[in-house]
N, CA, C and O atoms as a Tripos MOL2 file, in Angstrom:
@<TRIPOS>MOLECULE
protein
  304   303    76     0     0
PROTEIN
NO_CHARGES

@<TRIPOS>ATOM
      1 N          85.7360   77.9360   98.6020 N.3       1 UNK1
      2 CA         85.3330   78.7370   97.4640 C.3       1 UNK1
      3 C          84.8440   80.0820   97.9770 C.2       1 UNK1
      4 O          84.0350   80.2060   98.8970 O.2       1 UNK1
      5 N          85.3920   81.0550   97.3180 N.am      2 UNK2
      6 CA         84.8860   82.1320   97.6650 C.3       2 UNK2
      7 C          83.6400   83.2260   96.7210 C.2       2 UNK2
      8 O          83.6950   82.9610   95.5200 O.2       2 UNK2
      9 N          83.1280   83.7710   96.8850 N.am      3 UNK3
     10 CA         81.8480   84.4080   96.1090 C.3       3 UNK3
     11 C          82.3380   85.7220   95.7450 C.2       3 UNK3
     12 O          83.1880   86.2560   96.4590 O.2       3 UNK3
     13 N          81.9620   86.2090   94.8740 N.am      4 UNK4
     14 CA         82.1930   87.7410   94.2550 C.3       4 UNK4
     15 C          81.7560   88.2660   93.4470 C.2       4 UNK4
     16 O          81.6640   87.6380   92.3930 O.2       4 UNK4
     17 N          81.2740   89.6180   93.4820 N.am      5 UNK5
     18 CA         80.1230   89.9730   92.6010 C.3       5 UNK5
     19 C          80.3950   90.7800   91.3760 C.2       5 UNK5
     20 O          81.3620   91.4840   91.6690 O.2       5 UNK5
     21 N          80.0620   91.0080   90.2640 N.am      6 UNK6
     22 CA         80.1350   92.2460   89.3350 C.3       6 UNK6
     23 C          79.8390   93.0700   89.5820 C.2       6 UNK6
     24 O          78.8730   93.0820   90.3460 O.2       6 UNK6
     25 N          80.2920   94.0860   89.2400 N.am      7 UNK7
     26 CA         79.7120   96.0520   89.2530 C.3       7 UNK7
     27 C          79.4280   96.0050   88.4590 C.2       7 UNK7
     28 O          79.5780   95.0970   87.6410 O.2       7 UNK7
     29 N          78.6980   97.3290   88.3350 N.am      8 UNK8
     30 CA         77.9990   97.5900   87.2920 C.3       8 UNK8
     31 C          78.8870   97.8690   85.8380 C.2       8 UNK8
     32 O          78.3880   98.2110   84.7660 O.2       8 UNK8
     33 N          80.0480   97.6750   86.0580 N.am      9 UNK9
     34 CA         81.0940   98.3910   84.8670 C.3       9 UNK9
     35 C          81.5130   96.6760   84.5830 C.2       9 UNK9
     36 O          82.0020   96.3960   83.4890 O.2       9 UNK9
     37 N          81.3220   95.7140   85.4830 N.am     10 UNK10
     38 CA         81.6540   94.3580   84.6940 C.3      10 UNK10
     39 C          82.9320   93.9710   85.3500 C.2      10 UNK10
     40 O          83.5540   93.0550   84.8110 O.2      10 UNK10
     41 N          83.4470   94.5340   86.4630 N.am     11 UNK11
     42 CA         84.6980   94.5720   87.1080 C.3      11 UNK11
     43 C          84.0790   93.4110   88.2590 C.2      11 UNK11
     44 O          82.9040   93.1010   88.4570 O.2      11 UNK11
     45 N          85.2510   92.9360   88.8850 N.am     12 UNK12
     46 CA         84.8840   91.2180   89.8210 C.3      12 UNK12
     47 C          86.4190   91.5480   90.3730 C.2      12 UNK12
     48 O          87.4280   91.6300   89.6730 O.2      12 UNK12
     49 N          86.3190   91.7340   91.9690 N.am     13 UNK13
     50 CA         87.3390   92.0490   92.5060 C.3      13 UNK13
     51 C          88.2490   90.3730   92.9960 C.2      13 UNK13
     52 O          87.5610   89.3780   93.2240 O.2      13 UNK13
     53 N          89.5270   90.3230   93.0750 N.am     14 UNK14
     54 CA         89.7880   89.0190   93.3740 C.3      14 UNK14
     55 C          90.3430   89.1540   94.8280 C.2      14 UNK14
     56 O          91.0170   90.1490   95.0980 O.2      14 UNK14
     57 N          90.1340   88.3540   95.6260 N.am     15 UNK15
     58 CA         89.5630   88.2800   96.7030 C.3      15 UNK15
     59 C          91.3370   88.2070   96.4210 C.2      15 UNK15
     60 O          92.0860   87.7530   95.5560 O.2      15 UNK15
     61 N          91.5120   89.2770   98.2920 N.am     16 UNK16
     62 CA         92.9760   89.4810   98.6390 C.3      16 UNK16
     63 C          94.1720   88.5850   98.7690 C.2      16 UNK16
     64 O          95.2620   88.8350   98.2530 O.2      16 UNK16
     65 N          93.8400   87.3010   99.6460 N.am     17 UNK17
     66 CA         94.4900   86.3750   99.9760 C.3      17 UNK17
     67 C          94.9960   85.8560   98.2730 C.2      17 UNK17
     68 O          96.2090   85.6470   98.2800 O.2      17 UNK17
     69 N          94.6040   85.7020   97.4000 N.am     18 UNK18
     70 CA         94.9770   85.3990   96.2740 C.3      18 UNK18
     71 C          95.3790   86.1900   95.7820 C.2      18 UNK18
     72 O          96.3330   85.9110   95.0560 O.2      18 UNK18
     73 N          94.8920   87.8100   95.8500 N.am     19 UNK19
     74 CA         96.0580   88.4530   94.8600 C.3      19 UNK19
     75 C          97.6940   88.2940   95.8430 C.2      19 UNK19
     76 O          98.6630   87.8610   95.2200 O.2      19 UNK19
     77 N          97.8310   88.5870   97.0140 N.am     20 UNK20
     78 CA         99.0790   88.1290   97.6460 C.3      20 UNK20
     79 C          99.7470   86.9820   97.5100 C.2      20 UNK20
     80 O         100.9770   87.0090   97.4810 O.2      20 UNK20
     81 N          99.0540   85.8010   97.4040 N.am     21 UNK21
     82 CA         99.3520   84.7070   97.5000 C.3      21 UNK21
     83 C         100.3400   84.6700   95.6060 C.2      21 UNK21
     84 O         101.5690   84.7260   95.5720 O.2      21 UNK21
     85 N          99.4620   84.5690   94.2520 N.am     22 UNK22
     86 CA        100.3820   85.0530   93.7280 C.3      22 UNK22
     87 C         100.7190   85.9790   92.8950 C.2      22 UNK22
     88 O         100.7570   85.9450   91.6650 O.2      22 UNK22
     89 N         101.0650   87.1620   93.9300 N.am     23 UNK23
     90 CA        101.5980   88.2000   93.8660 C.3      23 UNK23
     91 C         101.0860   89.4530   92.5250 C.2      23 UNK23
     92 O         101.6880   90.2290   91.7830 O.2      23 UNK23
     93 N          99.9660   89.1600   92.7190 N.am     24 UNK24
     94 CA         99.2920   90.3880   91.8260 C.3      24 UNK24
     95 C          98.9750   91.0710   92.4330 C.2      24 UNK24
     96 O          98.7850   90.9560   93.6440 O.2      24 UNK24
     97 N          98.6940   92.7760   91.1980 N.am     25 UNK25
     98 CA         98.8530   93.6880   91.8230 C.3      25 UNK25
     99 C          98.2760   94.5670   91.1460 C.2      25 UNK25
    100 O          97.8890   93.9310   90.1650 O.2      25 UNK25
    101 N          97.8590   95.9370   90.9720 N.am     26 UNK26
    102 CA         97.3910   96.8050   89.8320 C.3      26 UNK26
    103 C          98.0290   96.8230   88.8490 C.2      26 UNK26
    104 O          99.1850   97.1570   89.1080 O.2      26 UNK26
    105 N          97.8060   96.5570   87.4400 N.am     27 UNK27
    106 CA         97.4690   96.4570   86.5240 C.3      27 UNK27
    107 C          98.1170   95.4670   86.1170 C.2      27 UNK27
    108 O          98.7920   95.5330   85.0900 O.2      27 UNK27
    109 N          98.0330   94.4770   86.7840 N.am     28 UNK28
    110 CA         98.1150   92.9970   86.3050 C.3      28 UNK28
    111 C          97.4870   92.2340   84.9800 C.2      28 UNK28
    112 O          96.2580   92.1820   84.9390 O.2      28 UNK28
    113 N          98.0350   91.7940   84.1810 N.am     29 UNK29
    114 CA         96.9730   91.4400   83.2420 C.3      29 UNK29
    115 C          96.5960   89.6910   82.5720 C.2      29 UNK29
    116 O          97.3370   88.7610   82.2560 O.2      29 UNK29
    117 N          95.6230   89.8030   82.5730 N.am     30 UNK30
    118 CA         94.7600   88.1580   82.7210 C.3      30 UNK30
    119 C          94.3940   88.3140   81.1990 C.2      30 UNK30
    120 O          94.2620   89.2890   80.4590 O.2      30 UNK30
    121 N          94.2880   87.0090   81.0420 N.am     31 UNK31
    122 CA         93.4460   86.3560   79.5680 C.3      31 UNK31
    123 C          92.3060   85.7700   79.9680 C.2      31 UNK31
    124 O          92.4250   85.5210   81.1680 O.2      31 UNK31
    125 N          91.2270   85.4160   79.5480 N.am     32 UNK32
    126 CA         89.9600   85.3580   79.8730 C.3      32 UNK32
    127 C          89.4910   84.5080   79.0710 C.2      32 UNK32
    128 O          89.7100   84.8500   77.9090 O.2      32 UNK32
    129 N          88.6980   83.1220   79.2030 N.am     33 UNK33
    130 CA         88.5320   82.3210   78.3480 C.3      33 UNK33
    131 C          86.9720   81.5950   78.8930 C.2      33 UNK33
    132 O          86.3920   81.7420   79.9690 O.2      33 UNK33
    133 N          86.6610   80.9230   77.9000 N.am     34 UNK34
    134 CA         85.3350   79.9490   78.5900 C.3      34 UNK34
    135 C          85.9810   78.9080   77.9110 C.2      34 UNK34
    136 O          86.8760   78.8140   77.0710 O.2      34 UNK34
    137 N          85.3010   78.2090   78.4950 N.am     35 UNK35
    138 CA         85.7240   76.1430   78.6720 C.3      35 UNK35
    139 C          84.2240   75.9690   78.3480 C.2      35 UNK35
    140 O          83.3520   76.7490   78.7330 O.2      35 UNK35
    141 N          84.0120   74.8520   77.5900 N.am     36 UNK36
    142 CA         82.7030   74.3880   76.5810 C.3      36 UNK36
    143 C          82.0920   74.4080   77.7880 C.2      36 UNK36
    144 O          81.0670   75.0890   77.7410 O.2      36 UNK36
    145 N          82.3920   73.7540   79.2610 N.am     37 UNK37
    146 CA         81.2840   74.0240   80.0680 C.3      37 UNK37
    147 C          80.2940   75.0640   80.6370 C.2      37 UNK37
    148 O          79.2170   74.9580   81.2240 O.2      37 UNK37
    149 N          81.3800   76.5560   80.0830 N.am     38 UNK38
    150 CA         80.7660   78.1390   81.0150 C.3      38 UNK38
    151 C          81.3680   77.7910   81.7010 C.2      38 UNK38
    152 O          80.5890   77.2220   82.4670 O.2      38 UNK38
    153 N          82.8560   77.6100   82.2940 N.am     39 UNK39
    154 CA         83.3640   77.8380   83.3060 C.3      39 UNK39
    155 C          84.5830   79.0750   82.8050 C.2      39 UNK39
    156 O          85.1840   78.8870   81.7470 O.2      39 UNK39
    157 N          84.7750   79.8960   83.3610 N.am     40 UNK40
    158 CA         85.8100   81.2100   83.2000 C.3      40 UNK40
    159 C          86.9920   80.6470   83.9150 C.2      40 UNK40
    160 O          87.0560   80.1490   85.0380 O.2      40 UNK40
    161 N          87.7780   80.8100   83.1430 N.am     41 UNK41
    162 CA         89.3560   80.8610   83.4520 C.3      41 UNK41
    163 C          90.2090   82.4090   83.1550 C.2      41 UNK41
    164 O          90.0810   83.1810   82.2040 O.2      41 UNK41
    165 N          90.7500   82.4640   83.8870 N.am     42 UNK42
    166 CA         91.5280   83.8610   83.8000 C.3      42 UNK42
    167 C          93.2400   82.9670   84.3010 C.2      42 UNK42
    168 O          93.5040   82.1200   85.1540 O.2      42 UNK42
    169 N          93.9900   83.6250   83.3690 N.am     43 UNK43
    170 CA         94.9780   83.0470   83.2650 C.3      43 UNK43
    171 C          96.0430   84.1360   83.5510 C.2      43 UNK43
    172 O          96.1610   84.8770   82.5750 O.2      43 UNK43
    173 N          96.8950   84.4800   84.6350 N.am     44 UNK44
    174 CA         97.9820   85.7750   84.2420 C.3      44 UNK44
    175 C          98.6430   85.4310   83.1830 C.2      44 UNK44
    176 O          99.0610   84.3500   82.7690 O.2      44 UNK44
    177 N          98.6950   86.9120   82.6520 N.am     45 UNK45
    178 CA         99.9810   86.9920   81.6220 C.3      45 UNK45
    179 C         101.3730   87.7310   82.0450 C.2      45 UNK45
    180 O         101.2050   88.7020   82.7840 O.2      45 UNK45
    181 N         102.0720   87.5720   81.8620 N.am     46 UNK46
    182 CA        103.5200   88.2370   82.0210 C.3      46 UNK46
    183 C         104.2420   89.5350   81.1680 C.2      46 UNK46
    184 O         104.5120   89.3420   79.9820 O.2      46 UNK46
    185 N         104.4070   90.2450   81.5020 N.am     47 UNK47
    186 CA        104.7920   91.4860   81.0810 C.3      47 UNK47
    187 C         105.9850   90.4720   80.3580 C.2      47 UNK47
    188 O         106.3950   89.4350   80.8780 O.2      47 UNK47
    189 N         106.4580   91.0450   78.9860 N.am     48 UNK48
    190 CA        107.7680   90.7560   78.1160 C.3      48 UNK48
    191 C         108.7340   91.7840   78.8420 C.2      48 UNK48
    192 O         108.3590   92.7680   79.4790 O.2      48 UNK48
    193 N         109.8710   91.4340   78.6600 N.am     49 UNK49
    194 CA        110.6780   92.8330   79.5020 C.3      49 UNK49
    195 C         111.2380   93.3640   78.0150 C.2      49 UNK49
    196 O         110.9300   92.8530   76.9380 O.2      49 UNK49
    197 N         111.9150   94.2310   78.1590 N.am     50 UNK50
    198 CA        112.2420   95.4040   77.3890 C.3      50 UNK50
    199 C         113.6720   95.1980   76.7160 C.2      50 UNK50
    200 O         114.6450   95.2110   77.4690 O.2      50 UNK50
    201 N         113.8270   95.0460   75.6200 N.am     51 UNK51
    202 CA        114.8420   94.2410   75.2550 C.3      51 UNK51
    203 C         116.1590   95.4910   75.5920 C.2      51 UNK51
    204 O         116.0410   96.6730   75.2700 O.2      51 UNK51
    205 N         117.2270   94.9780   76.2100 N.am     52 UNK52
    206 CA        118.1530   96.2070   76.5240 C.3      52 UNK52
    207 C         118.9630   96.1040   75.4120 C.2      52 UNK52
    208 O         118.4800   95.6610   74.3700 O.2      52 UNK52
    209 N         120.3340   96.5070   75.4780 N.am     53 UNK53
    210 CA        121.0360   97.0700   74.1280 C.3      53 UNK53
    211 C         121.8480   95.5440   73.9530 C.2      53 UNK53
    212 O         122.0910   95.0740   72.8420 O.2      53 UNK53
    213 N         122.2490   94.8080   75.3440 N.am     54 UNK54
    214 CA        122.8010   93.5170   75.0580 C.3      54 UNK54
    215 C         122.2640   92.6120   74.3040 C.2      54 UNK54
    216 O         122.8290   91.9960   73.4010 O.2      54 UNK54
    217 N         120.7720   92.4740   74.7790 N.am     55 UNK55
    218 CA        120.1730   91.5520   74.2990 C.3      55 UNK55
    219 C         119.9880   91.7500   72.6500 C.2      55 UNK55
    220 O         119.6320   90.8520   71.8870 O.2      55 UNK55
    221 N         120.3030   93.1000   72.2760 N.am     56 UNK56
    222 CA        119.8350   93.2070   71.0350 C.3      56 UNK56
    223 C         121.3250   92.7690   70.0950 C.2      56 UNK56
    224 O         121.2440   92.2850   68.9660 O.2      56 UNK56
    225 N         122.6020   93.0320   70.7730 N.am     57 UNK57
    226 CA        123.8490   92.9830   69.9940 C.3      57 UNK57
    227 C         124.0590   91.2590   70.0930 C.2      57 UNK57
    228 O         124.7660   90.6800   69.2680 O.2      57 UNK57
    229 N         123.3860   90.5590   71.1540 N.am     58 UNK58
    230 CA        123.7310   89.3330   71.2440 C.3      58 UNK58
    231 C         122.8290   87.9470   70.1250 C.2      58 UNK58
    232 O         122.9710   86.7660   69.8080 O.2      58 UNK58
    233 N         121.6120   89.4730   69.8130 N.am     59 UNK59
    234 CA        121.0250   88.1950   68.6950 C.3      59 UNK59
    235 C         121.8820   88.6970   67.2510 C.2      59 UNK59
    236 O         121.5700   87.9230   66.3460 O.2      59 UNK59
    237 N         122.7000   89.5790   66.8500 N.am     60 UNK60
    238 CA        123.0570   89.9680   65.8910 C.3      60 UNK60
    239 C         124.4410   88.6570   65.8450 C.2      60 UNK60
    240 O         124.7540   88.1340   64.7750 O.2      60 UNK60
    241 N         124.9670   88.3770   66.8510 N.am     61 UNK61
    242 CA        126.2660   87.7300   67.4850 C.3      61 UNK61
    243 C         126.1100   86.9650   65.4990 C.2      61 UNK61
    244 O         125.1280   87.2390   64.8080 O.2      61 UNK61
    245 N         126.6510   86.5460   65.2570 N.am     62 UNK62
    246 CA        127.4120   85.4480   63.7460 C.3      62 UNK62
    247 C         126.3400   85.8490   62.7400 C.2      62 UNK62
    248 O         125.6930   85.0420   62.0720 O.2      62 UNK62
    249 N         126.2350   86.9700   62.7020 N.am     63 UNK63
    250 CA        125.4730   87.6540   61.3150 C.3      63 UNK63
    251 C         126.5210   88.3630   60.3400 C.2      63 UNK63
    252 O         127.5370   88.9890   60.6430 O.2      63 UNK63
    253 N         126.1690   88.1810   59.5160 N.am     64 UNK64
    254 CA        127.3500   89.2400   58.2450 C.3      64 UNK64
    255 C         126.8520   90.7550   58.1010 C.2      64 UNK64
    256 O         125.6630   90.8610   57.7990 O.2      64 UNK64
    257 N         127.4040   91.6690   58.2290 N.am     65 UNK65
    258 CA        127.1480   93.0770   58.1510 C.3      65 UNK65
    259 C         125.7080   93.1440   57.0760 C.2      65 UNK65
    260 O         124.7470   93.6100   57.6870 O.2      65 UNK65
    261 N         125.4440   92.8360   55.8630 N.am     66 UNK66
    262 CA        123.7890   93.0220   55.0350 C.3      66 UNK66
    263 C         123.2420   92.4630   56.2660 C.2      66 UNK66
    264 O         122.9490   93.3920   57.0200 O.2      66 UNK66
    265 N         122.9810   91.3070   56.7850 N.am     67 UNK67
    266 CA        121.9780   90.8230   57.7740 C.3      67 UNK67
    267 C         122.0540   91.8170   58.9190 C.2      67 UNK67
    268 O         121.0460   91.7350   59.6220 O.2      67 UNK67
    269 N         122.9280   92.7320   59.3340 N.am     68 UNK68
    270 CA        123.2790   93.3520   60.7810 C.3      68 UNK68
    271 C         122.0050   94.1540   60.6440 C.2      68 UNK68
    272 O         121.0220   94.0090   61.3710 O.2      68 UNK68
    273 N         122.1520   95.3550   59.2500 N.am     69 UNK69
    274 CA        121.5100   96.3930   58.9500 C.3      69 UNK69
    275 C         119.7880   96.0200   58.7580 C.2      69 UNK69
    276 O         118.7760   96.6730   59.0130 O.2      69 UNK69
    277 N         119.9500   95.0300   58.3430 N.am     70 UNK70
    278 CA        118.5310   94.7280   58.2260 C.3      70 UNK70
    279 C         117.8910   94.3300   59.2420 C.2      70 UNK70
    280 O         116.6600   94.2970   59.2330 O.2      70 UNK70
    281 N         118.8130   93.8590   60.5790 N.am     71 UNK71
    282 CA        118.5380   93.6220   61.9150 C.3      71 UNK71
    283 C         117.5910   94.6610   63.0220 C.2      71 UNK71
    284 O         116.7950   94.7630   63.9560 O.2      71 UNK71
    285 N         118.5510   95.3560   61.8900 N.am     72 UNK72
    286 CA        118.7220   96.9760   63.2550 C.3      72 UNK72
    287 C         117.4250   97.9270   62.9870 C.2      72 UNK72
    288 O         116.7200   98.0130   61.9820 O.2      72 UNK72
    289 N         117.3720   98.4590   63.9560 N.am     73 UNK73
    290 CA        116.0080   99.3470   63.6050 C.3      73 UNK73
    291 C         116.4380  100.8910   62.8400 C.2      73 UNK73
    292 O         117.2040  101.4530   63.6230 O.2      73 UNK73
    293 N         116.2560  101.6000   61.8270 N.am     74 UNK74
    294 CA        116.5020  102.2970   61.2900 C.3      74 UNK74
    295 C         116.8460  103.5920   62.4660 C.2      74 UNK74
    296 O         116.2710  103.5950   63.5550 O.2      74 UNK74
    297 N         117.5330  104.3230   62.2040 N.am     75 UNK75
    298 CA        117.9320  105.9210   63.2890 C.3      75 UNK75
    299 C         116.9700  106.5630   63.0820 C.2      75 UNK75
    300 O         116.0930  106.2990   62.2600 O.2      75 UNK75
    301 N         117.0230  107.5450   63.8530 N.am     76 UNK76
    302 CA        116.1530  108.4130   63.7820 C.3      76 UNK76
    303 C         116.3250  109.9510   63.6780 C.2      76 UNK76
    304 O         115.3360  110.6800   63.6140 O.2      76 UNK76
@<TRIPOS>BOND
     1     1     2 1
     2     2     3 1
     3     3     4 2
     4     3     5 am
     5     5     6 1
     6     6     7 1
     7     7     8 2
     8     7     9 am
     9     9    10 1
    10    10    11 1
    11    11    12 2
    12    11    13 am
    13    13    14 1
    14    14    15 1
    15    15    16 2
    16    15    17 am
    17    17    18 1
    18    18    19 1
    19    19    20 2
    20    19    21 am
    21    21    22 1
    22    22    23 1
    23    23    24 2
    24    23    25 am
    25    25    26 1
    26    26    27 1
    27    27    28 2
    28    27    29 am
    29    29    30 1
    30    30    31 1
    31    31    32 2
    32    31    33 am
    33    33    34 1
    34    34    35 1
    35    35    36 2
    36    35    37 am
    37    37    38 1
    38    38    39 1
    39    39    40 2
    40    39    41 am
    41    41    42 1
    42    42    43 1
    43    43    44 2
    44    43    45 am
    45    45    46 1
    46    46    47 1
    47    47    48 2
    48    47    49 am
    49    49    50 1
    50    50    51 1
    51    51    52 2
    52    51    53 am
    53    53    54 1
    54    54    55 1
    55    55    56 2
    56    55    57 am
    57    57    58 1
    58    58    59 1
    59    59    60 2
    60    59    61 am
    61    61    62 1
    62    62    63 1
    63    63    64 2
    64    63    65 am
    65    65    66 1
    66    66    67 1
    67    67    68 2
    68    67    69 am
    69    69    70 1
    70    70    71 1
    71    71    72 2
    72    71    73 am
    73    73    74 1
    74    74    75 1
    75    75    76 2
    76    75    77 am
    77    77    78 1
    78    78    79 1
    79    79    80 2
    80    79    81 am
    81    81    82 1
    82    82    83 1
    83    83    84 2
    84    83    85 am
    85    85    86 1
    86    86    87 1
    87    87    88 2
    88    87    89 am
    89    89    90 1
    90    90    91 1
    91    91    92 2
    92    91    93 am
    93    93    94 1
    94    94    95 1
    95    95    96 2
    96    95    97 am
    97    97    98 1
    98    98    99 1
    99    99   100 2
   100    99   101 am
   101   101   102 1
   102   102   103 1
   103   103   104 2
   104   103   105 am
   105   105   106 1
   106   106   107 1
   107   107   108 2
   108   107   109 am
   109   109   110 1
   110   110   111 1
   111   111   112 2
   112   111   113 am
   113   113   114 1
   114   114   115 1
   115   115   116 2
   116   115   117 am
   117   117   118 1
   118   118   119 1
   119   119   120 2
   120   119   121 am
   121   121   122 1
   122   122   123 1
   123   123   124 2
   124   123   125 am
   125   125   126 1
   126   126   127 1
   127   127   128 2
   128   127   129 am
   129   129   130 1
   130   130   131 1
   131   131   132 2
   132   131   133 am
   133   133   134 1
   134   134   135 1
   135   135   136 2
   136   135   137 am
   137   137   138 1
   138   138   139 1
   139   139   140 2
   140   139   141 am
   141   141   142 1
   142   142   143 1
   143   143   144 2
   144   143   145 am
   145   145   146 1
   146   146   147 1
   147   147   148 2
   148   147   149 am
   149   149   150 1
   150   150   151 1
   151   151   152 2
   152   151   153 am
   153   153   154 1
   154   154   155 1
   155   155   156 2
   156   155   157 am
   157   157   158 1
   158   158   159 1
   159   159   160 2
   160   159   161 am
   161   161   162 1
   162   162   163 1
   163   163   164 2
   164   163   165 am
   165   165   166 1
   166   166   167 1
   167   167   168 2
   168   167   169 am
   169   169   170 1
   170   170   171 1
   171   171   172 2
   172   171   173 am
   173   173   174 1
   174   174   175 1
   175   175   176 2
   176   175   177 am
   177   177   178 1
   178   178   179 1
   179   179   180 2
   180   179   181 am
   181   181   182 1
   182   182   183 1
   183   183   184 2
   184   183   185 am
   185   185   186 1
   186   186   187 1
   187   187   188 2
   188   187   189 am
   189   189   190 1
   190   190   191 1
   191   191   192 2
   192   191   193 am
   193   193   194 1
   194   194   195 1
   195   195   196 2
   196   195   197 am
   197   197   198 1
   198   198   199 1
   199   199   200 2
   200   199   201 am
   201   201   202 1
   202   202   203 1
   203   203   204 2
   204   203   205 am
   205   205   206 1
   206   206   207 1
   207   207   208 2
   208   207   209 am
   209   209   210 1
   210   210   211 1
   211   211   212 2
   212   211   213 am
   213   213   214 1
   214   214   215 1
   215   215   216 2
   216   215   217 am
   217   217   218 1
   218   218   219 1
   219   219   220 2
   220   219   221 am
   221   221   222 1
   222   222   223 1
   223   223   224 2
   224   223   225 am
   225   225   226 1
   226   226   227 1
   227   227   228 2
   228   227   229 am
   229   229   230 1
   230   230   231 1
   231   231   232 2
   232   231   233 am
   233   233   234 1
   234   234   235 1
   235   235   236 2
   236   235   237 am
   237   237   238 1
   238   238   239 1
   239   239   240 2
   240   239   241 am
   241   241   242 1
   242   242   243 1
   243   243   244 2
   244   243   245 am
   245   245   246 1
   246   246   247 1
   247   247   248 2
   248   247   249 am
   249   249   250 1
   250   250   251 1
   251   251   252 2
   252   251   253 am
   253   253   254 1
   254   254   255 1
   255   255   256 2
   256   255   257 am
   257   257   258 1
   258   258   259 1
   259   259   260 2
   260   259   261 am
   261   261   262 1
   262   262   263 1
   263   263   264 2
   264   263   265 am
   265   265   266 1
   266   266   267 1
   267   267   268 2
   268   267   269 am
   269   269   270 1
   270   270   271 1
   271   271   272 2
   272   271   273 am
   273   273   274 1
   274   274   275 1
   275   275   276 2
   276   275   277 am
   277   277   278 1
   278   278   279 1
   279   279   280 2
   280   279   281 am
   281   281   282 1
   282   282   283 1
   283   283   284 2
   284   283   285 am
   285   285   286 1
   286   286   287 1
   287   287   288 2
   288   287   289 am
   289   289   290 1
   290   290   291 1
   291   291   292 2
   292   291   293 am
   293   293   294 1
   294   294   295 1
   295   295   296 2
   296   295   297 am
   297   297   298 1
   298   298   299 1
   299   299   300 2
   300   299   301 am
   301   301   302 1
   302   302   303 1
   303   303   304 2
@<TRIPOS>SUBSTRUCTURE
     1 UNK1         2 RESIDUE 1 A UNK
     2 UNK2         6 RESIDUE 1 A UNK
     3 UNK3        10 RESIDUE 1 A UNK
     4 UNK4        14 RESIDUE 1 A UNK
     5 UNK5        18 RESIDUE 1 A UNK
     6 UNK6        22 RESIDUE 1 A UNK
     7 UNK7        26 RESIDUE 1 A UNK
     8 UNK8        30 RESIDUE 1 A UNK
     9 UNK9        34 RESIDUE 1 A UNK
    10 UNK10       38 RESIDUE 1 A UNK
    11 UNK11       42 RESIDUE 1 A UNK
    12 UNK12       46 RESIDUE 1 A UNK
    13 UNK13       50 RESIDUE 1 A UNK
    14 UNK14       54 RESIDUE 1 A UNK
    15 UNK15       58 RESIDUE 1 A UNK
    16 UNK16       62 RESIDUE 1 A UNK
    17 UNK17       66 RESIDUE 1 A UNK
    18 UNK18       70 RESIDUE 1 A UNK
    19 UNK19       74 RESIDUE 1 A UNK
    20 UNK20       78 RESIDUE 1 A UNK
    21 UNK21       82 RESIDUE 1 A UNK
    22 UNK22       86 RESIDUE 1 A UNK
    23 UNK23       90 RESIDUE 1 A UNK
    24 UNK24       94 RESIDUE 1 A UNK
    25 UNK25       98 RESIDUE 1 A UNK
    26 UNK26      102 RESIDUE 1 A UNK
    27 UNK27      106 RESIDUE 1 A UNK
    28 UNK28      110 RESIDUE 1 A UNK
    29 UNK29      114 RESIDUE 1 A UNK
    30 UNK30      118 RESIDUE 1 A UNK
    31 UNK31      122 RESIDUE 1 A UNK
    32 UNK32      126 RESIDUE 1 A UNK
    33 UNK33      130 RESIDUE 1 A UNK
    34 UNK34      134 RESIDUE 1 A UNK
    35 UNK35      138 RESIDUE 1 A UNK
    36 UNK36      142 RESIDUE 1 A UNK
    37 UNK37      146 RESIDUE 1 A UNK
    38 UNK38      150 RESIDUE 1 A UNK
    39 UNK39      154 RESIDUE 1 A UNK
    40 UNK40      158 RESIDUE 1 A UNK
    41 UNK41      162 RESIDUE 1 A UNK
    42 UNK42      166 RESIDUE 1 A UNK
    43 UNK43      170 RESIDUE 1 A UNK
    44 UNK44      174 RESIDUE 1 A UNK
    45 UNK45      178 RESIDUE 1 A UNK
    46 UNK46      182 RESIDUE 1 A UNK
    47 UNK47      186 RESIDUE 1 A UNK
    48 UNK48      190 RESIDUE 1 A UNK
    49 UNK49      194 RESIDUE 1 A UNK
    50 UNK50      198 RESIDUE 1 A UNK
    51 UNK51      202 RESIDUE 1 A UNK
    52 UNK52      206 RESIDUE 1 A UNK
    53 UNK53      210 RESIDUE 1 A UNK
    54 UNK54      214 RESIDUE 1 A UNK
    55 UNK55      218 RESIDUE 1 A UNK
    56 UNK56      222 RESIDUE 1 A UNK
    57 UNK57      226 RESIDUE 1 A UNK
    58 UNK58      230 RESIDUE 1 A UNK
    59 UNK59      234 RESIDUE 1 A UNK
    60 UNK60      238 RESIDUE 1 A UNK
    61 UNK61      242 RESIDUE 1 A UNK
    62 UNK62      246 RESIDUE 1 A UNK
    63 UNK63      250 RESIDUE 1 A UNK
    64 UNK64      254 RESIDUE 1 A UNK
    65 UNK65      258 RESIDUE 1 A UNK
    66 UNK66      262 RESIDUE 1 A UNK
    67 UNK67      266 RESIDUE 1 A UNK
    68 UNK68      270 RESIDUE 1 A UNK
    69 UNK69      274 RESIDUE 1 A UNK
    70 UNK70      278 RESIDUE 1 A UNK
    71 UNK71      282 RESIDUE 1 A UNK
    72 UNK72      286 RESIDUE 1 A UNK
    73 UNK73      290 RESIDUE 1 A UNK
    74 UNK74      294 RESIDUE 1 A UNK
    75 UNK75      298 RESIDUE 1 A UNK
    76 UNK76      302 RESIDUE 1 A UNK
């Protein structure tokens, strides 16, 4: 077990061997929870990726043209 302290801003650095181990990095982002006991869990979250133009024509795939338009995000 390792020890680690707060700053004054409420920040708790995570000890290196674990951010390497798995693979975090600046601006990584955690969920933060208490367990009925007061024990803190920090959980990573995963960036969603960015839907590209395939992914967007492939959920349209067996739609009828009214459903396409209403799919689609308006132009601009």
């Amino acid at each position: 077990m390792t020890i680690v302290h707060m700053s004054e801003k409420g920040q708790i650095v995570v000890p290196k061997n674990i951010r390497s181990q798995h693979g975090f990095r600046n601006g990584s982002a955690f969920a933060v929870r208490e367990t009925k006991s007061g024990a803190l869990v920090l959980r990573p979250i995963e960036k969603a990726r960015k839907k590209d133009l395939i992914d967007m024509l492939l959920e349209l795939k067996g739609l009828e043209i009214p459903e396409m338009h209403f799919h689609c995000p308006p132009r601009l």
